[in-house]
N, C-alpha and C positions, 0 to 999 in steps of 0.2 A: 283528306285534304279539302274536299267540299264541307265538312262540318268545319274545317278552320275557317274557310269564308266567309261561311255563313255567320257565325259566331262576330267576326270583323265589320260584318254589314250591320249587326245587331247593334256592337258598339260604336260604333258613327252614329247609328241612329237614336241612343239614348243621348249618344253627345251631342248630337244636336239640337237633341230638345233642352237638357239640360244644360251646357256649356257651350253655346254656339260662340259665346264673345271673346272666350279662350281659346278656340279653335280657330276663330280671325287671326285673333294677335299671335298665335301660333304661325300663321300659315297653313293654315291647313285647307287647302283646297274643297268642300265638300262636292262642289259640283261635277268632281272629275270624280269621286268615290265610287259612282256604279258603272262609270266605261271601266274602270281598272278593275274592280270585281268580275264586269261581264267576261273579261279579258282573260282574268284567272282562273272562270270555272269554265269558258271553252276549251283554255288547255290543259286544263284537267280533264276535261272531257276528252279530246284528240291524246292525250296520253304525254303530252309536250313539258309536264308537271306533276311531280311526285316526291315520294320518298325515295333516298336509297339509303343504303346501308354499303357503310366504307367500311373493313377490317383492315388494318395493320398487322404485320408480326415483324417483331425486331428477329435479324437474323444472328446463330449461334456465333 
């Protein structure tokens, strides 16, 4: 989960350097990108964020 973050911070940051003017017209906030990051890797860190794994079984 922390490598998907990281990975997320990575591309904000290329997009910023390369497409900041499409990320305007988007909407896209960048200044709010590292509260929300820091946000995501403390609940990963507290455990508040993860993976699960759901199985189904159809019954007979």
């Amino acid at each position: 989960m922390t490598r998907m973050i990281d990975q997320i911070q990575a591309r904000l940051d290329l997009l910023q350097l390369t497409a900041a003017h499409k990320l305007a017209e988007a909407g896209v906030d960048l200044a709010a990108a590292p509260a929300a990051l820091a946000a995501a890797r403390a609940a990963v860190a507290d455990g508040a964020l993860g993976y699960a794994l759901l199985i189904a079984e159809k019954s007979a």
